[in-house]
C-alpha positions in Angstrom: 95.5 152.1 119.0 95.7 148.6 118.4 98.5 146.5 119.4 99.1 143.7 116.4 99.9 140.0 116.6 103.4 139.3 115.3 102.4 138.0 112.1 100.6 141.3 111.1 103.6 143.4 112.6 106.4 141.9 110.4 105.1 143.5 107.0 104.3 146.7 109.0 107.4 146.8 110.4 109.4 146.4 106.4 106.7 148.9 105.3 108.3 151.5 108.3 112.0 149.9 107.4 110.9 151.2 103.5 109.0 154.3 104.1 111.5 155.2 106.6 114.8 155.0 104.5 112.7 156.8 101.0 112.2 159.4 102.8 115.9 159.5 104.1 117.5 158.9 101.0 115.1 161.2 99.0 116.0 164.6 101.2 119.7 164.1 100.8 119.5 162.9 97.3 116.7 164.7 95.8 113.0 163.4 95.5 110.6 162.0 92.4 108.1 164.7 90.5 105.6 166.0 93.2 102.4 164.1 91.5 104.8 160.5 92.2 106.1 161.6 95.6 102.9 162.3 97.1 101.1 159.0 95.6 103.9 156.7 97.3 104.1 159.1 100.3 100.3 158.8 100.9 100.5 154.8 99.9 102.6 154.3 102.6 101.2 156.2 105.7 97.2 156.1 104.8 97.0 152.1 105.4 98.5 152.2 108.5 95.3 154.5 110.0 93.1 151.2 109.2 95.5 148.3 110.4 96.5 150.0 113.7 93.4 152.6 114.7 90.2 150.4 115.5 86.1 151.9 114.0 85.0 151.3 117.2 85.5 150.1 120.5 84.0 146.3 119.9 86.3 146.3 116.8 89.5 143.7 117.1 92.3 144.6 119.3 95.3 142.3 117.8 94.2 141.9 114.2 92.5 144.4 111.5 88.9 143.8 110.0 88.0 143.2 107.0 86.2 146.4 106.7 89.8 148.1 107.8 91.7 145.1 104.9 89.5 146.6 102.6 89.9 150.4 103.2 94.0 149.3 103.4 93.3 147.8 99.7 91.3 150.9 98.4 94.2 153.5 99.8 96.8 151.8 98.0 95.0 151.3 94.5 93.7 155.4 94.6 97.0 156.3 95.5 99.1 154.3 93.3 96.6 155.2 90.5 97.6 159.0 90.9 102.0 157.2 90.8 100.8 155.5 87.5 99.1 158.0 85.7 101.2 160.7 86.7 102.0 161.8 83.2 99.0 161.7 82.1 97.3 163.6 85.6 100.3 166.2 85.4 98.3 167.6 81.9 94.8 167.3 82.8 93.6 171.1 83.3 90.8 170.9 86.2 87.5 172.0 84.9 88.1 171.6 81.2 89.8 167.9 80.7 86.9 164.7 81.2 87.2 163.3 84.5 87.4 159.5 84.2 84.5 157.2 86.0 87.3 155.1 87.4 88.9 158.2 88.4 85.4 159.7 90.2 85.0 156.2 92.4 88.7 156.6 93.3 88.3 159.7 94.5 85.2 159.6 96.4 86.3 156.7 98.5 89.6 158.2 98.8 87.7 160.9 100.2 85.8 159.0 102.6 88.6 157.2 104.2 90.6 160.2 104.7 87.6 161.4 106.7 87.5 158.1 108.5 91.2 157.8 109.1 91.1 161.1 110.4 87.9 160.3 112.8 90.0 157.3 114.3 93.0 158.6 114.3 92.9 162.2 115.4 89.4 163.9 116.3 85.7 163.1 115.6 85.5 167.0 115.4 88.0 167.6 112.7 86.3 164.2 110.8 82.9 166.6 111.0 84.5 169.6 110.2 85.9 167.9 107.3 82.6 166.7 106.3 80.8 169.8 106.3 83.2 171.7 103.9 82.3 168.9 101.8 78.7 169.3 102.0 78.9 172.8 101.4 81.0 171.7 98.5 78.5 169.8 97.0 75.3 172.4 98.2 77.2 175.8 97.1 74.7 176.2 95.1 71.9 176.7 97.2 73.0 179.1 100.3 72.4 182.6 100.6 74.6 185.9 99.8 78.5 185.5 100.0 78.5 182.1 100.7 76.4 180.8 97.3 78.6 179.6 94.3 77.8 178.0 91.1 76.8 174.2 91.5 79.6 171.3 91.2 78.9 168.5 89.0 79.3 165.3 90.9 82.6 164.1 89.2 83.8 168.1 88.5 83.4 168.1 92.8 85.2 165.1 93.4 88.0 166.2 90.9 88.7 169.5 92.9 89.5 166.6 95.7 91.3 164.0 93.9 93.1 165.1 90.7 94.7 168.5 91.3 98.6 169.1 92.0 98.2 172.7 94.1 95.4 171.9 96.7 93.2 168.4 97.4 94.0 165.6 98.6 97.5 165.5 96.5 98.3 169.1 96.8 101.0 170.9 98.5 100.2 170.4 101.8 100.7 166.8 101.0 104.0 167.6 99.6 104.6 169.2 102.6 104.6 165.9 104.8 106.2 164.0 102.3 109.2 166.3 101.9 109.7 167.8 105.2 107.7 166.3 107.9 108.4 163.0 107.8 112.2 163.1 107.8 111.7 165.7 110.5 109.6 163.1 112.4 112.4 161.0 111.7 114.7 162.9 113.5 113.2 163.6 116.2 112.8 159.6 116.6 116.6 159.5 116.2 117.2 162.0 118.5 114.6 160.5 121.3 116.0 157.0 120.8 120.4 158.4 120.9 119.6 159.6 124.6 119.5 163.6 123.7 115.9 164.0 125.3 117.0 162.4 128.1 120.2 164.9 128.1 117.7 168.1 127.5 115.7 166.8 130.8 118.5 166.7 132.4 120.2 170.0 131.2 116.9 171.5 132.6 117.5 169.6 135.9 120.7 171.4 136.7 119.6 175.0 135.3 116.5 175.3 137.3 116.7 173.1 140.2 117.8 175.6 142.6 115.2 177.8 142.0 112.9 178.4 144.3 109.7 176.2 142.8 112.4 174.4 141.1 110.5 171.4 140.0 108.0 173.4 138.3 110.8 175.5 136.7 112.2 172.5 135.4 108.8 172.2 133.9 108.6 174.9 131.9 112.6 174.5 130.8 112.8 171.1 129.5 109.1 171.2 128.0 111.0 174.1 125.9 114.2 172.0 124.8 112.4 169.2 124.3 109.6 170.5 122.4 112.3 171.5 119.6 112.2 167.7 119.4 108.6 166.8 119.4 107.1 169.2 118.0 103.9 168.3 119.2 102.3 169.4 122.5 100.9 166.2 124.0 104.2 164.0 123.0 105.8 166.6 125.1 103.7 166.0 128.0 104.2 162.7 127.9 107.9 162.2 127.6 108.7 165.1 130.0 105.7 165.2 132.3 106.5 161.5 133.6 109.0 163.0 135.4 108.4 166.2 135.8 104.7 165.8 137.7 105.6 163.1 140.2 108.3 165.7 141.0 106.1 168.7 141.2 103.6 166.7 143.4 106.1 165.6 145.9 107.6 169.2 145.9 103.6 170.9 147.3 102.1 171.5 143.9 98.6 169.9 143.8 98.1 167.4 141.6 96.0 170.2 139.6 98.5 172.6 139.5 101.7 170.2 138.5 99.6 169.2 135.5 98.2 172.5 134.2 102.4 173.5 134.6 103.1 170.7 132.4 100.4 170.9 130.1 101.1 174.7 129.5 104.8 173.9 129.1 104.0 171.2 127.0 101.7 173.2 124.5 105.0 175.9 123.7 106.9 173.6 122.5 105.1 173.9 119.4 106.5 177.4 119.3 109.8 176.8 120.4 112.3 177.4 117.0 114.3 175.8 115.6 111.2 173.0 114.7 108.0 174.3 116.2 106.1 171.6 114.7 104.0 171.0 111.1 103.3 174.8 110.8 105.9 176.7 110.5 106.8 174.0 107.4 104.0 174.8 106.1 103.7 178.4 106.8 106.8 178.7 104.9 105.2 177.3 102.4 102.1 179.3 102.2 104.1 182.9 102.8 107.0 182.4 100.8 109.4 183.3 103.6 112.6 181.1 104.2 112.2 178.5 106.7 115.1 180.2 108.4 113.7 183.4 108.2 110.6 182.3 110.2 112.4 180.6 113.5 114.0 183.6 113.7 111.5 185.9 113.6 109.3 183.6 116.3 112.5 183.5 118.7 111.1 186.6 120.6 107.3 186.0 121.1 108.6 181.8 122.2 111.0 183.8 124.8 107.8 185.3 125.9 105.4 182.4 126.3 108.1 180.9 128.4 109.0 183.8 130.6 105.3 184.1 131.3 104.9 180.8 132.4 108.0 180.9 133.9 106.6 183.6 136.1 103.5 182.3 136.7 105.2 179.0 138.7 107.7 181.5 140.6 104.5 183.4 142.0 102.9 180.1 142.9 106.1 179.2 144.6 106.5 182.3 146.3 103.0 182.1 147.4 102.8 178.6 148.8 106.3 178.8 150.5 107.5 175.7 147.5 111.5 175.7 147.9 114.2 174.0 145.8 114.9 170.8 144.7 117.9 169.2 147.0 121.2 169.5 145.6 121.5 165.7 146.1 118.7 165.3 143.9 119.6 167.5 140.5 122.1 166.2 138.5 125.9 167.1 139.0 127.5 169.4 136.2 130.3 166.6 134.9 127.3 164.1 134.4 126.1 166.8 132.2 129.3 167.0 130.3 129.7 163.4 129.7 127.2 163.9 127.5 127.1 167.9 126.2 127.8 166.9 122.6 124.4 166.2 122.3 124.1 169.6 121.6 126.0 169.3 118.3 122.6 167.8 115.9 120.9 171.4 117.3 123.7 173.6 116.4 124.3 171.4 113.2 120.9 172.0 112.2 120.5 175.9 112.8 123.8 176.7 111.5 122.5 174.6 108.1 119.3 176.3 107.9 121.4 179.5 108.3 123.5 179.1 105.7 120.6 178.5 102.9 120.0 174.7 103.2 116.7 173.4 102.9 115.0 172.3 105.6 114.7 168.8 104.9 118.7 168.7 103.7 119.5 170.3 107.2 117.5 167.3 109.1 119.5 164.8 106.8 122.7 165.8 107.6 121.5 165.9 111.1 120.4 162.4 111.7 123.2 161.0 110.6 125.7 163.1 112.6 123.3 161.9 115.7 123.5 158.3 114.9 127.4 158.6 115.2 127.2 160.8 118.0 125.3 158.0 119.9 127.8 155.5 119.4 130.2 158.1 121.8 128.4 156.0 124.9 127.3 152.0 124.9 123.8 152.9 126.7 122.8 155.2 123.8 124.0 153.4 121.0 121.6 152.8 118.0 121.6 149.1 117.2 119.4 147.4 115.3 116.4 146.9 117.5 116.8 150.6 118.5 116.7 151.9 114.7 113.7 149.2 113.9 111.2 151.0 116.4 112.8 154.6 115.0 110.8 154.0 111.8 108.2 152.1 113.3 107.5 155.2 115.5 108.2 157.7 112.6 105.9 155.7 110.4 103.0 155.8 112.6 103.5 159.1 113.8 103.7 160.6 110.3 100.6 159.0 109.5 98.7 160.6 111.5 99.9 164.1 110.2 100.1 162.8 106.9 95.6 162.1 107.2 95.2 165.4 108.4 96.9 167.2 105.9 95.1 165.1 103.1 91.4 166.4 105.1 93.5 169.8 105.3 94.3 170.2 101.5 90.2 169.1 100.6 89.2 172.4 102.6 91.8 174.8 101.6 90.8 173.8 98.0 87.0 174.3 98.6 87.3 177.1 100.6 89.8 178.8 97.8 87.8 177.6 94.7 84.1 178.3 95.8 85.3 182.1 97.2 84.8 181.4 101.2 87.6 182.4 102.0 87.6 185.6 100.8 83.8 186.0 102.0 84.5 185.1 105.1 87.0 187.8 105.2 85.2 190.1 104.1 82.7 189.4 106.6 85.6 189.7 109.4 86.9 193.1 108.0 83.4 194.5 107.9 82.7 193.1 111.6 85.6 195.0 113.1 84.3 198.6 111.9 88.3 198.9 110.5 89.2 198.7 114.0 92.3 196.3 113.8 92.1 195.2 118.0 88.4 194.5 116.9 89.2 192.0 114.1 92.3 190.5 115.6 89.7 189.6 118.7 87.7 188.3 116.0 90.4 186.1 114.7 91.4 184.9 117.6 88.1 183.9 119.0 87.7 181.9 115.2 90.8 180.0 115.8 89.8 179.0 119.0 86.6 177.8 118.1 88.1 175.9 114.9 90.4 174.6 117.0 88.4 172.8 120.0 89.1 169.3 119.7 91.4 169.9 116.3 94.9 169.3 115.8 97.0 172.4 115.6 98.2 171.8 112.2 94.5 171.5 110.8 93.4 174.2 112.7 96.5 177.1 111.8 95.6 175.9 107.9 92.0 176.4 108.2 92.0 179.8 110.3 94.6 181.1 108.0 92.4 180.0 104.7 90.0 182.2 106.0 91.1 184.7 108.3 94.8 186.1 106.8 92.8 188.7 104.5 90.7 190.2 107.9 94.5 191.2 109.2 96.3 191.7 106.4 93.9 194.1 105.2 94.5 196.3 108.4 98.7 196.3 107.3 99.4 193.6 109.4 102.7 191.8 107.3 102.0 188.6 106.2 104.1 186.7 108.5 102.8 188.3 111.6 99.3 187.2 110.5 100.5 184.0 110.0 101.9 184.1 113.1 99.1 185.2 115.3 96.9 182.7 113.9 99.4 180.0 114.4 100.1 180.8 118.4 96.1 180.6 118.6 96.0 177.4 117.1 98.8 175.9 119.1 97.2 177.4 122.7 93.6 176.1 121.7 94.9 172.8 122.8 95.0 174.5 126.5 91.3 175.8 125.7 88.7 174.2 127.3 86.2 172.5 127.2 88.3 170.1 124.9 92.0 171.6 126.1 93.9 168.0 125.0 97.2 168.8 126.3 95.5 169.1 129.8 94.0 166.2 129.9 96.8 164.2 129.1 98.5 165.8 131.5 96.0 165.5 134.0 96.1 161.5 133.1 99.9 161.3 134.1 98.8 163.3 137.4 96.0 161.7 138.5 93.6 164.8 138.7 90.1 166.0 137.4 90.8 167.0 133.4 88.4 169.4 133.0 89.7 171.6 136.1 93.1 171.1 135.4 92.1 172.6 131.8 90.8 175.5 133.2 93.8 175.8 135.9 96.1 175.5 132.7 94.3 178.1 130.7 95.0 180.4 133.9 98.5 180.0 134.5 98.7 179.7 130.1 96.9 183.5 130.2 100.2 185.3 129.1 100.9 183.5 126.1 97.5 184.7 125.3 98.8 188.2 125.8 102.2 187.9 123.3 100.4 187.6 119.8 98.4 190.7 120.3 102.1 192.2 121.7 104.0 191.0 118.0 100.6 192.2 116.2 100.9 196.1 117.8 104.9 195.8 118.4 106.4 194.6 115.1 110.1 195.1 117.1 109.2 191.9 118.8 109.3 190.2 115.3 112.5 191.8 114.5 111.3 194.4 112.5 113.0 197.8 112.9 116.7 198.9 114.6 118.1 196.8 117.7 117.3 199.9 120.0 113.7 199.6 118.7 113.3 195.9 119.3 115.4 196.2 122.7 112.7 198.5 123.8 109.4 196.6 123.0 111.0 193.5 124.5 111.5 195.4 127.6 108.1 196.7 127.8 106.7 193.7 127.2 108.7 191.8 129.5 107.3 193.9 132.3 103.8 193.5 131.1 104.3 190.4 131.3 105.9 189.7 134.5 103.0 192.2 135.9 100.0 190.1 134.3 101.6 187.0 136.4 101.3 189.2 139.5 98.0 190.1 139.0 97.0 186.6 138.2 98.7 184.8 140.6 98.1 187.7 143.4 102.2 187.9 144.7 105.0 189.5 144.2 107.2 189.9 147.1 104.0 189.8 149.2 100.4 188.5 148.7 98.1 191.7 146.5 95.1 192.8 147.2 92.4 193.2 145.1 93.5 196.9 143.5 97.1 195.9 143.8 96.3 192.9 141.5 94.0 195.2 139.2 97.2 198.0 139.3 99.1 195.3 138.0 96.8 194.0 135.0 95.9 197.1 133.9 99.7 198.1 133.8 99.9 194.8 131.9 96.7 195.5 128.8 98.7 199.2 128.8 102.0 197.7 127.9 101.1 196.0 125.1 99.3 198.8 123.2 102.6 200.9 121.5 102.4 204.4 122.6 104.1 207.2 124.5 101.2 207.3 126.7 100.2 203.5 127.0 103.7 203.2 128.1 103.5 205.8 130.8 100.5 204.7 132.4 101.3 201.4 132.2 104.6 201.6 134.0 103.2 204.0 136.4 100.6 201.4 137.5 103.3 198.7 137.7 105.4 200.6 139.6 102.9 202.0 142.1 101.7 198.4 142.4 105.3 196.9 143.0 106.5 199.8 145.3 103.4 198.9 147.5 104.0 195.3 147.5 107.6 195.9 148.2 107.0 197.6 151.3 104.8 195.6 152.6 106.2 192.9 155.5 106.2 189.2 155.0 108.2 187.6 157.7 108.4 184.5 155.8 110.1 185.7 152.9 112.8 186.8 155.1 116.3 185.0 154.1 114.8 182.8 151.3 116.6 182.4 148.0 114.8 183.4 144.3 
């Protein structure tokens, strides 16, 4: 990312000033028509790609090119085109009204820079991917069985891109980061900047630093709180691994180990309600559920991920003899209570989202409760300077979502127009022989390969396009697909051989990234075990009575916990090798429902533990949890 000379950063920096308060004022006070929305919300955020994210490496660091002034010009005119003509775009029927030759060169470039901008911005792989739905776009014609569609003009193709309001580059995924995202990017700036990640940090400081493996455990807590900030795995990683690492290094952890922790940590935060990122915005919008309605039904399977990372560090604790952090070191309880009403913007905006507000009403009424609550203390007040690098932040941050959703909304609509989608789901549901753990294995292993080196949100879009029919055809409800192709997209970011969130934690540890990716996808193993879990146990997504949902948490929770054992190779004493196999076979048992899964399951567990319990380990003698 570039860093600009103070003459380019003044207009960037009234461009963040206006983008910043639009998008505040329009999601307390109502927004313009969708087609006019989107054209000023993409005029805004698709320039900044070109002035602050370089070609190449050569290209200028302080100052953008000409090649990047030029792509800054052409993003404004095809955007603003679509504000001007909005009247006139809102009647053209796709497929039936002429497409103008002004409006075909528009759109092509358009095209082309969103693939750029989202080459230099995000991922070269999601730039290709991009690129090869558009060739197929343009080649339907001419591939074999399912896949072969009837050919695309040259300007009826780029008019499926450009011009309509549902899907493209304008389409509702668009109107998803211009109604919701960005004042949710916003907030999180605000809260980040008031002092209330610092508070979460600390909140996680004082619940988990007696543990045993405390610094770890402090990990895996504040990487939870503070991903209902972020929303985004390696932000988390970054703002809570700088002092969560150096602590879990100086504590035993190897460098290896303190940075998978963080990186798995980091990666739930994307699952962690009440925000859990771009996709549950957009899942809403694609499922029809109430926002509301989906944070609480994710509540559960989040609990999960964490327990099972939670367990994984104890084990490791447990195993290398790793003891508490020093009471002298975790922060006292009246520190914490100087500053508790932090807690108020969280509460504000689940109670709001509770009580039938929109989402992007809820965040509005929270930001400004948070900017007064920051004036409650001098060291987190909000001046000016403070409030300048809020938008600066939110603007740059937004952009980037805002260029992947742009590349997102060009594939959904090729995929949905030309019929892949509903090939490729065929082809899935035929694959499985109508075996539902066969094509949710299926699923899963798409997702993961779709998402190697591509963001989550891109990725969840995608695998849903093309991979919601394969489950829901098995019965699965709607939501719970949605939801097992989500917590896949999120954890491919711990997948190697491209696992980002590990590397950037490894960067902050000092260690080898591509082991520390594979250490991460160890200790990360649970959370692949809790979608499959929601997928057979719809209790864990509050579906049936409390006694129902009470029991499949319990059942899972000790598949859970076992699958750490047998991983890790503790519980109160080191396993051996069929103590650890009791254990994860006790573990794939439990998540299957059943009278009998359950049975053997348990007894396995409980044959395992009993045997581990009875065995002597001197050291473990008078240590604390």
């Amino acid at each position: 990312m570039r860093t600009l000379g103070r003459g380019w950063m003044i207009p960037v920096y009234a461009l963040a000033v206006i983008a910043g308060v639009f998008h505040f004022y329009t999601s307390g006070f109502g927004s313009p028509e969708p087609r006019v929305f989107r054209g000023l919300h993409l005029g805004m955020l698709l320039p900044v790609i070109f002035l602050f994210y370089p070609a190449r490496a050569k290209s200028p660091k302080n100052r953008p090119s000409i090649v990047d002034l030029a792509a800054v010009v052409l993003c404004l005119v095809a955007t603003l085109y679509t504000v001007y003509y909005a009247d006139r775009l809102n009647e053209h029927f796709i497929g039936f009204h002429d497409v103008r030759t002004e409006e075909v060169l528009l759109g092509a470039l358009l095209a082309l820079a969103v693939i750029e901008g989202c080459r230099r911005s995000m991922s070269k792989w999601y730039a290709l991917t991009v690129s090869v739905v558009l060739i197929y776009l343009f080649t339907c014609a001419y591939w074999p069985g399912m896949f072969r569609f009837k050919a695309f003009s040259f300007d009826r193709a780029i008019e499926i891109l450009y011009l309509p309001n549902d899907d493209g580059m304008f389409g509702f995924l668009t109107g998803i980061s211009a109604e919701i995202l960005f004042i949710y990017i916003l907030f999180a700036a605000v809260l980040t900047a008031s002092g209330a990640g610092n508070f979460l940090i600390e909140f996680a400081s004082w619940a988990a630093g007696w543990a045993r493996g405390g610094s770890a455990k402090i990990s895996v807590i504040s990487s939870a709180l503070y991903g209902t900030v972020s929303g985004s795995s390696v932000a988390n990683v970054y703002a809570t691994g700088s002092f969560t690492i150096p602590m879990m290094k100086k504590s035993g952890y190897s460098p290896k180990e303190a940075a998978a922790v963080e990186a798995v940590s980091g990666v739930g935060g994307q699952i962690m309600p009440p925000i859990m990122g771009a996709g549950s915005f957009i899942m809403a919008e694609i499922t029809g559920v109430p926002y509301f309605t989906i944070i609480k039904t994710a509540a559960i399977p989040a609990i999960l991920y964490y327990l099972g990372v939670m367990c994984m560090v104890h084990f490791i604790a447990v195993r290398r003899g790793i003891l508490a952090i020093r009471k002298e070191d975790r922060p006292k309880p009246r520190d914490l209570l100087r500053h508790a009403y932090f807690v108020i913007p969280f509460m504000v905006i689940v109670s709001l989202l509770a009580t039938g507000y929109s989402p992007s009403k809820a965040a509005f009424h929270s930001i400004w409760i948070t900017l007064i609550l920051s004036c409650f203390d001098r060291k987190t007040w909000i001046n000016r300077t403070k409030l300048l690098e809020i938008f600066f932040k939110s603007l740059i941050n937004c952009a980037l979502i805002a260029s992947v959703l742009a590349g997102s909304g060009m594939v959904v609509g090729i995929l949905t127009r030309t019929g892949v989608a509903l090939s490729f789901g065929t082809i899935l549901v035929s694959a499985s022989k109508g075996v539902l753990l066969f094509a949710a294995l299926l699923v899963f292993m798409v997702v993961s390969v779709l998402g190697t080196g591509i963001p989550t949100t891109a990725s969840y879009i995608i695998s849903i396009t093309v991979g919601a029919q394969a489950l829901t055809n098995f019965n699965v409800e709607l939501l719970a697909a949605h939801l097992f192709v989500f917590y896949y997209a999120v954890l491919a970011d711990l997948t190697p051989p491209d696992a980002v969130t590990s590397f950037a934690a490894a960067n902050l540890a000092g260690s080898e990234p591509m082991a520390t990716g594979i250490e991460g996808f160890r200790l990360g193993i649970a959370g692949f075990l809790v979608p499959f879990a929601f997928l057979y146990q719809p209790a864990l997504l509050l579906k049936g009575s409390y006694l129902d949902i009470l029991m499949a948490f319990t059942v899972t929770v000790i598949g859970i916990v076992s699958l750490a054992c047998g991983v890790i190779g503790q519980f109160r004493t080191p396993l051996n090798w069929i103590q650890r196999a009791f254990f994860l076979s006790g573990a794939a048992f439990l998540v299957f429902p059943g009278k009998w899964n359950m049975i053997a399951g348990l007894a396995l567990v409980i044959s395992a533990g009993i045997w581990s319990w009875l065995g002597d380990d001197p050291k473990m003698k008078n240590e604390k949890f």
